[in-house]
C-alpha positions as a LaTeX table, in Angstrom:
\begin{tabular}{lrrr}
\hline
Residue & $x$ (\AA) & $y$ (\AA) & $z$ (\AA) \\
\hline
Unk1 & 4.30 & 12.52 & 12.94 \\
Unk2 & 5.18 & 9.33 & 11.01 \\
Unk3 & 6.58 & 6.11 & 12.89 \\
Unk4 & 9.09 & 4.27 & 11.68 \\
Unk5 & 10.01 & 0.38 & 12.24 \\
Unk6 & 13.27 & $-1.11$ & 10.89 \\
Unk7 & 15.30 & $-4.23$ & 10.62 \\
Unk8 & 18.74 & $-3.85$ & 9.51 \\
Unk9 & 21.55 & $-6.30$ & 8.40 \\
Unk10 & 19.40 & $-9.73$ & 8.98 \\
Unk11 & 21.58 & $-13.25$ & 8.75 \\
Unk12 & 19.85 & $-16.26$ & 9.13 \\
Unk13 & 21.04 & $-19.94$ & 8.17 \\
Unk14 & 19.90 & $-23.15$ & 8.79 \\
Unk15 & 22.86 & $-25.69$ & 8.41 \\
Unk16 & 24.74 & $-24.43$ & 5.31 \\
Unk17 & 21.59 & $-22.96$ & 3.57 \\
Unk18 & 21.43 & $-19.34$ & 3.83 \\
Unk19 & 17.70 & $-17.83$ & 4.63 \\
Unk20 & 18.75 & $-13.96$ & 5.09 \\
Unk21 & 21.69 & $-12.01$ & 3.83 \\
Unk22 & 22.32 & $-9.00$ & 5.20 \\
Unk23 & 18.78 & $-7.69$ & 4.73 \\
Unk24 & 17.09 & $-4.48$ & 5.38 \\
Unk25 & 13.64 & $-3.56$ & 5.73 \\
Unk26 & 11.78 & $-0.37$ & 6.83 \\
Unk27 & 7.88 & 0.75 & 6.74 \\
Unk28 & 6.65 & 3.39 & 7.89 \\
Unk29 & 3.22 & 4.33 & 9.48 \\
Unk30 & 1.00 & 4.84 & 6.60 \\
Unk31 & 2.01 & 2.69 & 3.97 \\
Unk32 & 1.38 & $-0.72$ & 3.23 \\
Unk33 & 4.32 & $-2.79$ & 1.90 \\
Unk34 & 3.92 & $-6.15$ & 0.29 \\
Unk35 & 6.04 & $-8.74$ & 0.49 \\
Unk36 & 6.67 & $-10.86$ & $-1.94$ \\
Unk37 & 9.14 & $-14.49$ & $-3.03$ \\
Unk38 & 7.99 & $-18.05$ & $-3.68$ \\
Unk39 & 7.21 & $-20.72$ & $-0.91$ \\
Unk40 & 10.44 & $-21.05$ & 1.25 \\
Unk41 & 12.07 & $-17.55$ & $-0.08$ \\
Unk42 & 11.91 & $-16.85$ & 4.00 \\
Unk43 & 9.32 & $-14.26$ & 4.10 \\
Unk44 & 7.83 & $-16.18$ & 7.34 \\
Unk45 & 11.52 & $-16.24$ & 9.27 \\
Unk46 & 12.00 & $-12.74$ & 8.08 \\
Unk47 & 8.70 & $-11.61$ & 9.47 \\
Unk48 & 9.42 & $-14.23$ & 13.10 \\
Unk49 & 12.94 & $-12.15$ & 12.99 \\
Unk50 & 11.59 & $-8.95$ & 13.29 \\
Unk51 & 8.81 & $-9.94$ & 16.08 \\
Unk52 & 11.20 & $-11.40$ & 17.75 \\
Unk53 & 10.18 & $-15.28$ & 18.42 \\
Unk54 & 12.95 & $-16.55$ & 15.78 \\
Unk55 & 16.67 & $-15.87$ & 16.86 \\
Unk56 & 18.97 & $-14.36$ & 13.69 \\
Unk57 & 22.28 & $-14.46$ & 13.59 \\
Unk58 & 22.90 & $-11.33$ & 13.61 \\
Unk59 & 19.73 & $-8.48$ & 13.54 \\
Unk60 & 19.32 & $-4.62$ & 14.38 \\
Unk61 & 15.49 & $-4.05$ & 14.97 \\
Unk62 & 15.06 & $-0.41$ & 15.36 \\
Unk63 & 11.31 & 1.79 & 16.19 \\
Unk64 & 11.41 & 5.30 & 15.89 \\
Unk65 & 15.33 & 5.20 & 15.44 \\
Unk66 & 15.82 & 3.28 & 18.76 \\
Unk67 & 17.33 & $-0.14$ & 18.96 \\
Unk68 & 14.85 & $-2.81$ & 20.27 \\
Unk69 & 17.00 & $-4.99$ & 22.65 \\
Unk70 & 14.88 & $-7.84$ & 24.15 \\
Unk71 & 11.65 & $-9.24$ & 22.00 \\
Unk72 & 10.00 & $-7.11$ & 20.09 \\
Unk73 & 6.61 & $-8.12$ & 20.15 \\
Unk74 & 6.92 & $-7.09$ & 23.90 \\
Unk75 & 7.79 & $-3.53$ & 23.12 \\
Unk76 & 3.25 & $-2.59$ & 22.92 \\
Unk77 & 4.46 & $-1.74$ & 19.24 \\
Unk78 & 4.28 & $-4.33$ & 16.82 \\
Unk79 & 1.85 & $-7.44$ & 16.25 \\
Unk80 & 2.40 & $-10.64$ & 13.70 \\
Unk81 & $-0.40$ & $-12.85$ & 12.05 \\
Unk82 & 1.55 & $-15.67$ & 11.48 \\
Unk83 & 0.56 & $-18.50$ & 8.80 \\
Unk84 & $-0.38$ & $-21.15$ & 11.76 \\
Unk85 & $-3.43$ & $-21.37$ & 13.65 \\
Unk86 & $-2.37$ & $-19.56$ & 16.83 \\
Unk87 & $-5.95$ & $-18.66$ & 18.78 \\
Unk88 & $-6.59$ & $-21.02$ & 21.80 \\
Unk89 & $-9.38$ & $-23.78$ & 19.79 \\
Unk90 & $-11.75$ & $-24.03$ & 23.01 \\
Unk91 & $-11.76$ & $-20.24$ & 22.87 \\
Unk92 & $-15.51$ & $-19.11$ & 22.24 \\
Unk93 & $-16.03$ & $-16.57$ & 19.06 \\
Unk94 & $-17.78$ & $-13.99$ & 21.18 \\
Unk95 & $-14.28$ & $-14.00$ & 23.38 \\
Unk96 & $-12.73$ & $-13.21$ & 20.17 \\
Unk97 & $-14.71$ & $-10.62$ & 19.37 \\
Unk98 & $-15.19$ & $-9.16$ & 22.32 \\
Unk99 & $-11.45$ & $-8.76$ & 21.93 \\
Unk100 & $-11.65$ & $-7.67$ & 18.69 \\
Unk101 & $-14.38$ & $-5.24$ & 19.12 \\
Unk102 & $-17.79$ & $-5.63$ & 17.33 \\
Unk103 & $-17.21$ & $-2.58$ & 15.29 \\
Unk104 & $-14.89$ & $-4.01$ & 13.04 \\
Unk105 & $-16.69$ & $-7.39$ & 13.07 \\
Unk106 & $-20.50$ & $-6.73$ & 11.21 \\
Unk107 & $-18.81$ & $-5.09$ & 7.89 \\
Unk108 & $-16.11$ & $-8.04$ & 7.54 \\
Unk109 & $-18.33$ & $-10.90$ & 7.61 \\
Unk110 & $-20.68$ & $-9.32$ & 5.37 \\
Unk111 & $-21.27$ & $-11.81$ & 2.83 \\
Unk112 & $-19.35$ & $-14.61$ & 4.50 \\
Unk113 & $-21.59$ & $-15.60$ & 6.98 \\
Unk114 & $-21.42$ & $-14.48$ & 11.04 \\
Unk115 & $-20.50$ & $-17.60$ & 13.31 \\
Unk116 & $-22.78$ & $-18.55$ & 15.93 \\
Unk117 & $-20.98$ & $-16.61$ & 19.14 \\
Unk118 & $-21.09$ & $-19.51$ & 21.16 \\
Unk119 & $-19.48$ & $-21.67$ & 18.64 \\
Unk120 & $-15.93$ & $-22.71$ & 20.43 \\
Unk121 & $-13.01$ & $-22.01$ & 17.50 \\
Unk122 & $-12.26$ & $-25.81$ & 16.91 \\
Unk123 & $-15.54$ & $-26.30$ & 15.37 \\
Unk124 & $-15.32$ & $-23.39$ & 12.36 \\
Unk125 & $-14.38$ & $-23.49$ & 8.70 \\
Unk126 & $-10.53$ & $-22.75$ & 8.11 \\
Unk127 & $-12.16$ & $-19.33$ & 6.18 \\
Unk128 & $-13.79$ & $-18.16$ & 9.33 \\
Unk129 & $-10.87$ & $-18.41$ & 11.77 \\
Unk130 & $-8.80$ & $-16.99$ & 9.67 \\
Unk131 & $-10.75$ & $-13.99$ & 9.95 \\
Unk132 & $-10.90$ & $-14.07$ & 13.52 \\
Unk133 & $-7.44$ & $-14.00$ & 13.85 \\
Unk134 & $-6.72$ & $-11.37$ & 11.71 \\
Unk135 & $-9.92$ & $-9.31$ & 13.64 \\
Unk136 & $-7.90$ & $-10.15$ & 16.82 \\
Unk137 & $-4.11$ & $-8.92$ & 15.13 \\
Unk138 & $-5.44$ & $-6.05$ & 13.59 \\
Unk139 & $-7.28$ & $-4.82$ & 16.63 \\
Unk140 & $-4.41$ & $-4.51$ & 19.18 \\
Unk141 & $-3.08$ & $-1.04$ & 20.11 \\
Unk142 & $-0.20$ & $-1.14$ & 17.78 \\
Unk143 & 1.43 & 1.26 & 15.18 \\
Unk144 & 3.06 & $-1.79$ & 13.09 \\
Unk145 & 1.50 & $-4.88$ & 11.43 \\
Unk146 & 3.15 & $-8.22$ & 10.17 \\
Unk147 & 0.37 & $-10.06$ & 8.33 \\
Unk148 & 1.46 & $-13.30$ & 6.93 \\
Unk149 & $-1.01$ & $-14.92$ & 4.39 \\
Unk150 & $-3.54$ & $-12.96$ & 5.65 \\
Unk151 & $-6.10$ & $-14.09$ & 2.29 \\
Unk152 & $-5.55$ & $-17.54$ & 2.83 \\
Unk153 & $-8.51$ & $-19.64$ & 2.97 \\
Unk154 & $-10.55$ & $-16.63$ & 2.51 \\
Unk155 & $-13.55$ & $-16.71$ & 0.28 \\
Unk156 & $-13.31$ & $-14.12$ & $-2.65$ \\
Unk157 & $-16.29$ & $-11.93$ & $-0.67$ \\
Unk158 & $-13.96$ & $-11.71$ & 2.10 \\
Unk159 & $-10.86$ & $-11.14$ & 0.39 \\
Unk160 & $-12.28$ & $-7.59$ & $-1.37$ \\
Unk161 & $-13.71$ & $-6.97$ & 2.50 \\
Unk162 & $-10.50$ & $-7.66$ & 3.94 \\
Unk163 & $-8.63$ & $-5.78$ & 1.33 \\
Unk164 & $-10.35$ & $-2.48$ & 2.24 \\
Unk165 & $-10.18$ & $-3.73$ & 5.55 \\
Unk166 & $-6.71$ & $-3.33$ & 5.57 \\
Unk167 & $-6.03$ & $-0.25$ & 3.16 \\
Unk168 & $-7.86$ & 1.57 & 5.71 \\
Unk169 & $-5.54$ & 0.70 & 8.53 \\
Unk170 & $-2.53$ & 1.79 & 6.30 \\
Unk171 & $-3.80$ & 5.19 & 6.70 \\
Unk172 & $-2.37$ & 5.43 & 10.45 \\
Unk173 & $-0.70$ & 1.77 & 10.82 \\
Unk174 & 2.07 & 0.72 & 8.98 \\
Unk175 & 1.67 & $-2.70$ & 7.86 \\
Unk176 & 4.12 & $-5.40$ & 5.95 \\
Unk177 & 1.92 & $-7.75$ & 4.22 \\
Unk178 & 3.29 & $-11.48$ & 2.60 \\
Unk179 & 0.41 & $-13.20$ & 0.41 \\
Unk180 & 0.22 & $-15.04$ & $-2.88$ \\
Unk181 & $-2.85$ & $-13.34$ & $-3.71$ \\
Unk182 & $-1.45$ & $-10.85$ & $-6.18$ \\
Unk183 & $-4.70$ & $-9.10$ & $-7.88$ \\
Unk184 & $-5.81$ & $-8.43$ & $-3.78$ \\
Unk185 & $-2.54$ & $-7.58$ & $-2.60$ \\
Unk186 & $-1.49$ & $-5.23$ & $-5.67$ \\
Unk187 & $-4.59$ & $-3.32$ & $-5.77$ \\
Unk188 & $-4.05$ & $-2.06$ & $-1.82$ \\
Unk189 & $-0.03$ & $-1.86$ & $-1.61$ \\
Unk190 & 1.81 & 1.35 & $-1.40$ \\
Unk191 & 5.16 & $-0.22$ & $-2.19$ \\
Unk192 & 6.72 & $-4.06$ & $-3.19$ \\
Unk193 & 9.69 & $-5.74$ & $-2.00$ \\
Unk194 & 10.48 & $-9.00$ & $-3.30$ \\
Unk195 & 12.93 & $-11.84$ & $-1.11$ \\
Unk196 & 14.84 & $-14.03$ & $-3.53$ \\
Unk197 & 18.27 & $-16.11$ & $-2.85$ \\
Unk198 & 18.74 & $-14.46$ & 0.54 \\
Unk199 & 18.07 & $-10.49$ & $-0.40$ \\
Unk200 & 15.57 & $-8.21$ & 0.10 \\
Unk201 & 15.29 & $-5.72$ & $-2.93$ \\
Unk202 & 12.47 & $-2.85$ & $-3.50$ \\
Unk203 & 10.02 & $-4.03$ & $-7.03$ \\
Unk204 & 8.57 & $-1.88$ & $-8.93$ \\
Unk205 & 4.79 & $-2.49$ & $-9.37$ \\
Unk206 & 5.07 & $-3.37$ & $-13.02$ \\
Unk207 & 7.81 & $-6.08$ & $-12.35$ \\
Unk208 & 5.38 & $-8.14$ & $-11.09$ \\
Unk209 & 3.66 & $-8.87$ & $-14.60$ \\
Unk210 & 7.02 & $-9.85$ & $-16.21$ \\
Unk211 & 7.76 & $-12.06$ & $-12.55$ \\
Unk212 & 7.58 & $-15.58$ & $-11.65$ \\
Unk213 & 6.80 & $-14.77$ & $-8.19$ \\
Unk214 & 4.03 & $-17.19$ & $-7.35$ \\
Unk215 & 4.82 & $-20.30$ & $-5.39$ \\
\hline
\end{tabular}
């Protein structure tokens, strides 16, 4: 049986510039729906909305048709990649992926080069953390995924491993994916919505060749 994770009439404003109007978003477990809108459409404050560490408005988060009232994130149902650096930097890679589980770990760094275990997270390329963090996200007991920008700084090897990385988790996760890789992101996605002036509206797959939706 299919979960389902919903956020329903969204408002968000800073000063007199509106972020969110009235939006609504829904994914269920096994799909994998990309977000998309240029730099500063809100796809970050829609996505810190939902997990609830950014304060709307006015915002219905629902899972399985019942209403999340305190934080989401500490409902054990939903995890969030967010752009930023988040992992502790003295943190030691084997913690991470220890964490992670080494499973998942030997086919996603083919080709990109395993970090030395002991090597605390301060000390790595921008490329490698990234994928630790989205090891660690992906990883946690969860039925719903918000990735934000999950390709960034990723080397193209790692972008394809990622990619199937990911389409594979669709198939019991449900995941809501915001990156301005479009060939990577395209090529996995089971549906498109795209956030312009305030509104969240569903995009047909061919739409995005006649689009200006890069930032």
């Amino acid at each position: 049986m299919k979960s389902c994770l919903e956020a329903d009439s969204l408002l968000k404003s800073y000063g007199h510039k509106v972020i969110l109007s009235d939006v609504y978003l829904r994914c269920e477990t096994g799909e994998l729906v990309a977000l998309w809108g240029r730099n500063r459409s809100g796809k970050s404050t829609l996505f810190e909305i939902v997990f609830g560490t950014v304060r709307a408005e006015h915002s219905f988060v629902r899972i399985n048709e019942k209403v999340v009232t305190g934080k989401a994130y500490r409902t054990g149902q939903i995890a969030f990649l967010p752009q930023y650096h988040f992992l502790p930097p003295d943190l030691k890679v084997r913690q991470v992926l220890r964490l992670a589980g080494m499973s998942h770990v030997t086919s996603l760094f083919q080709g990109g080069g395993m970090p030395v275990e002991s090597e605390r997270l301060k000390n790595l390329s921008g490329g490698t953390l990234r994928l630790l963090e989205i090891l660690y996200v992906t990883t946690r007991p969860v039925p719903f995924l918000l990735l934000d920008e999950p390709f960034s700084g990723l080397s193209p090897v790692l972008v394809e491993a990622v990619s199937h990385y990911l389409q594979d988790l669709s198939k019991e996760k449900g995941l809501v994916v915001a990156d301005h890789n479009h060939c990577a992101l395209c090529a996995i996605a089971t549906r498109h919505l795209l956030l312009a002036d305030g509104c969240l509206r569903s995009l047909a797959a061919p739409e995005l060749l006649k689009g200006d939706y890069l930032p």
